[in-house]
C-alpha positions as CSV (number, residue, x, y, z in Angstrom):
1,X,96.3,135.0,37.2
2,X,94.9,132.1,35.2
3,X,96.5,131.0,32.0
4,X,95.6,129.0,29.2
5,X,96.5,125.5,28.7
6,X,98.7,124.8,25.8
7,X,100.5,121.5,24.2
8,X,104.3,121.7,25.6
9,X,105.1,120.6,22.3
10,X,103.4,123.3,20.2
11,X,105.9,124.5,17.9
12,X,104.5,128.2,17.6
13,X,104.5,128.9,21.3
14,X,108.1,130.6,21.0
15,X,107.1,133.0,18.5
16,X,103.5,133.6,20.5
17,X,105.9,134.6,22.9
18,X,107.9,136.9,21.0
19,X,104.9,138.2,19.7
20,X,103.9,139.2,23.2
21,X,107.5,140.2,24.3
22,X,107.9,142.7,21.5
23,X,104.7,144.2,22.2
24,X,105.9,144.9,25.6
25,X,109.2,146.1,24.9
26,X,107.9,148.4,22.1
27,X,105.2,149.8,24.7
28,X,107.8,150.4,27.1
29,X,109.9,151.9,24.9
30,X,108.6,153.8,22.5
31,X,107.0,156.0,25.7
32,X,110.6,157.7,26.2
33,X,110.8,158.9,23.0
34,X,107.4,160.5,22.8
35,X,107.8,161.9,26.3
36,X,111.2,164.0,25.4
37,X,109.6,165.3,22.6
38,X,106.3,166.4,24.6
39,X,108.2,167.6,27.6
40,X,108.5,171.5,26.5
41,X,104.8,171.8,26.4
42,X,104.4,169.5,29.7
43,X,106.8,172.3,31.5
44,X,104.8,175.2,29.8
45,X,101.7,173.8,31.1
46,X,102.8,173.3,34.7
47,X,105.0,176.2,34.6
48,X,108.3,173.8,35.5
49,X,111.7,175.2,35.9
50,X,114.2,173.4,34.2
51,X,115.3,171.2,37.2
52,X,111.7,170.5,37.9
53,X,111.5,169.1,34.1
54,X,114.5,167.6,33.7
55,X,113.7,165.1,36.8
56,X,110.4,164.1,35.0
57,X,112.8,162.1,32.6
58,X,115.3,161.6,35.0
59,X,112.9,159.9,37.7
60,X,111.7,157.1,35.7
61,X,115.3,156.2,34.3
62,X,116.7,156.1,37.9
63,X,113.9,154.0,39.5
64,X,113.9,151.9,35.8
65,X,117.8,151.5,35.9
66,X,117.8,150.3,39.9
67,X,114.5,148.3,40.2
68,X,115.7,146.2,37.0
69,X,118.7,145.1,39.1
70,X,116.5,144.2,42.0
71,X,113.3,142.9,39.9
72,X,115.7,139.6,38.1
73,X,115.7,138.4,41.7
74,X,112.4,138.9,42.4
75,X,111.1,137.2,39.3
76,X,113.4,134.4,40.3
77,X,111.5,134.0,43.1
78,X,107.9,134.9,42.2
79,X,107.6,133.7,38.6
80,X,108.6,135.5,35.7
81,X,105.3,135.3,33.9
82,X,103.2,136.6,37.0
83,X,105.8,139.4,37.0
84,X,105.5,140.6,33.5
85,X,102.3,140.9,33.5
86,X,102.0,142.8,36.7
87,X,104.5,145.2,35.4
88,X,102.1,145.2,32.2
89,X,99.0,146.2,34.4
90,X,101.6,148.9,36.8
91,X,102.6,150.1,32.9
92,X,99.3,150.5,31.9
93,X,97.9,151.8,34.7
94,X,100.3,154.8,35.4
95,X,100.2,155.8,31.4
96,X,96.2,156.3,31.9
97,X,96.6,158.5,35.5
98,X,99.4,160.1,34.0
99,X,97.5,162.0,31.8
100,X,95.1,163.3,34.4
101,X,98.0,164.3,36.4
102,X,96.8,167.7,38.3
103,X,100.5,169.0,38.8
104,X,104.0,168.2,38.1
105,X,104.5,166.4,41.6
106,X,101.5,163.8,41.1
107,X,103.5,163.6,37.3
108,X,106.9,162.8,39.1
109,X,105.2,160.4,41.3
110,X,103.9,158.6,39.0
111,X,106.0,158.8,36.9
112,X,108.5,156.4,39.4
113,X,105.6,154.1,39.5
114,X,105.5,153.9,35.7
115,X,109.2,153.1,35.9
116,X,108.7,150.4,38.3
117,X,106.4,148.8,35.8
118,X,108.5,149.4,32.6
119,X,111.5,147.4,34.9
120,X,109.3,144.3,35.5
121,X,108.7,144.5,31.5
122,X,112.3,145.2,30.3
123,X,113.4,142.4,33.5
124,X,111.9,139.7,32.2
125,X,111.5,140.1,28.6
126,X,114.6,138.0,28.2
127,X,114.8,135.3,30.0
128,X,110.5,134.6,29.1
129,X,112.5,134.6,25.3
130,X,114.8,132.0,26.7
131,X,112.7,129.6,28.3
132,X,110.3,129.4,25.5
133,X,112.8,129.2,22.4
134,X,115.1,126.2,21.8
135,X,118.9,126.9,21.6
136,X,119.1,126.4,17.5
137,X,116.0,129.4,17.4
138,X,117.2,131.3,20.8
139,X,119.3,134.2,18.2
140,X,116.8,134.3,15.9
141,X,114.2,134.7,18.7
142,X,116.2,137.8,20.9
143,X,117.3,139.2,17.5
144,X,113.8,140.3,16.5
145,X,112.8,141.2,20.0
146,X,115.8,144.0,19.7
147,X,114.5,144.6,16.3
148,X,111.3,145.5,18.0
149,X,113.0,147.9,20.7
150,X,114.8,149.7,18.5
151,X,111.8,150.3,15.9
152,X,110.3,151.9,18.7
153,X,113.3,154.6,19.9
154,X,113.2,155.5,16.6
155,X,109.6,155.8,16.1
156,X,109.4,157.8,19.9
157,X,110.3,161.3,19.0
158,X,108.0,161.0,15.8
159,X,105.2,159.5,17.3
160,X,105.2,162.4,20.4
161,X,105.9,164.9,17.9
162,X,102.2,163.9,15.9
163,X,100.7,162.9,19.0
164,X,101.5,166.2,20.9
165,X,100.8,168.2,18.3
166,X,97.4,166.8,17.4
167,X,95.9,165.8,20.9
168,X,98.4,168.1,23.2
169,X,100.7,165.9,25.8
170,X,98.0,164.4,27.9
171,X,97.5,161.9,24.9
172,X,101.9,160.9,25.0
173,X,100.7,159.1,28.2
174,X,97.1,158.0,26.7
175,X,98.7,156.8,23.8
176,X,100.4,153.9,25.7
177,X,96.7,152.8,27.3
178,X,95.4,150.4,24.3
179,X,98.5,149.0,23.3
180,X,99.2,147.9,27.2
181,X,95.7,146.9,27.9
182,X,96.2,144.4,24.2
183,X,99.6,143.3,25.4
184,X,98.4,142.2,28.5
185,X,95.6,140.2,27.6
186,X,97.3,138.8,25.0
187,X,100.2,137.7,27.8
188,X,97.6,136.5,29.8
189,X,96.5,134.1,27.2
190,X,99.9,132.9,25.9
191,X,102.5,133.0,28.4
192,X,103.2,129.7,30.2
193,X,104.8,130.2,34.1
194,X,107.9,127.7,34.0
195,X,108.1,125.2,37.1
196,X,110.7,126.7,39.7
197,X,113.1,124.3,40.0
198,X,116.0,126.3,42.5
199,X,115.1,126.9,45.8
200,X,113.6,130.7,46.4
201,X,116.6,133.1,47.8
202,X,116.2,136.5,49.6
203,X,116.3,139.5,47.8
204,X,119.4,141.2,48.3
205,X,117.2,145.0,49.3
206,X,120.2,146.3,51.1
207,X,122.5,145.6,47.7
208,X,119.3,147.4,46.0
209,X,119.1,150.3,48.4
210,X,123.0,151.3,48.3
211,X,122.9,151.6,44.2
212,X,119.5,153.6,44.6
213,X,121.4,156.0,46.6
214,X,124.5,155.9,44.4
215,X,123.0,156.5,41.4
216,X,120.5,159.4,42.8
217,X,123.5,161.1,44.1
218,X,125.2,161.3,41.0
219,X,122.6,162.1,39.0
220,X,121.6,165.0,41.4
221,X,125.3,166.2,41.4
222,X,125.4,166.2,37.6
223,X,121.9,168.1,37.4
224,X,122.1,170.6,40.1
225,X,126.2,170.6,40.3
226,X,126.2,173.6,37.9
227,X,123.8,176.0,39.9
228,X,125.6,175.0,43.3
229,X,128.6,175.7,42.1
230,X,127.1,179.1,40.8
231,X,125.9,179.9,44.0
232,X,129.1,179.1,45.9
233,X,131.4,181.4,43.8
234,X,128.9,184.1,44.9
């Protein structure tokens, strides 16, 4: 990915940063508001169980939670521009297939690949924050990028309540496409790659593999813990 050339002594490149780090965090966010309040009339219209719904949410925060772990390594290694952007594109990508999703398996699927891309957002939001800002502005600088995160959770359930209820829930997923297509080219024009200066290190996959399996066993237990327990007592 090419990017363009700009003087390292160009005093607004910190906030074009922000500008484009807040974009991406509110994209990524704002999506699991709208989708909670959409998700009744997703279920209806693939006729889910409760289980069956209940991991369309819980898929994407389980892959999210792990691959952020995993993707700060990778980034490391790989560049933390190149990354973000990729997860951008991944982001973008997923919202605009989601909505043509033919059944709730295809949704679930992609779903974790959304998830993937929303990590390599969330991952490297920070520390692109951090290389760009000096130390006397770095506060300031993370400060509005949280600013921007939270706007969107609270703007999530009312945006997917309008959206749903206007357009129908293929348009919770559609709604992400323009934003993520805007954020990304205006990444692509802005963000600088910093030099790697530490040699590359291996990706700790087995580290990333046991937590993957922690975490989806407990979040199974806690889901399905009730109905086996119900079915034991029998």
């Amino acid at each position: 990915m090419t990017q363009r050339k700009r003087p390292q002594n160009d005093l607004m490149y910190p906030w074009y940063v922000l500008s484009v780090t807040s974009l991406g965090a509110f994209l990524v966010l704002i999506n699991m508001g709208t989708l909670n309040v959409a998700l009744p009339e997703l279920s209806r219209y693939f006729h889910a169980d409760a289980t069956t719904s209940s991991w369309i949410l819980l898929s994407y925060m389980l892959v999210n939670t792990i691959l952020i772990l995993v993707f700060g390594q990778i980034s490391d290694i790989f560049g933390k521009r190149r990354m973000y952007l990729i997860g951008l594109g991944v982001f973008t990508v997923t919202s605009l297939l989601l909505g043509y999703s033919p059944n709730v398996e295809v949704l679930i699927l992609l779903r974790i690949l959304q998830a993937a891309g929303g990590a390599l957002v969330v991952t490297n939001t920070t520390p692109l924050i951090s290389d760009a800002f000096p130390k006397s502005k770095l506060g300031t600088g993370l400060g509005l990028n949280i600013l921007s995160a939270s706007i969107a959770q609270v703007l999530g359930p009312v945006a997917g309540g309008l959206v749903t209820t206007a357009w129908g829930w293929r348009w919770v997923f559609w709604f992400n496409v323009p934003f993520g297509i805007t954020a990304f080219i205006w990444g692509l024009q802005i963000l600088r790659e910093k030099p790697l200066t530490e040699p590359r290190t291996k990706v700790d996959r087995y580290g990333g593999i046991l937590v993957f399996i922690a975490l989806a066993g407990l979040i199974i237990a806690l889901s399905k813990g009730e109905s086996w327990a119900g079915e034991t007592s029998k």
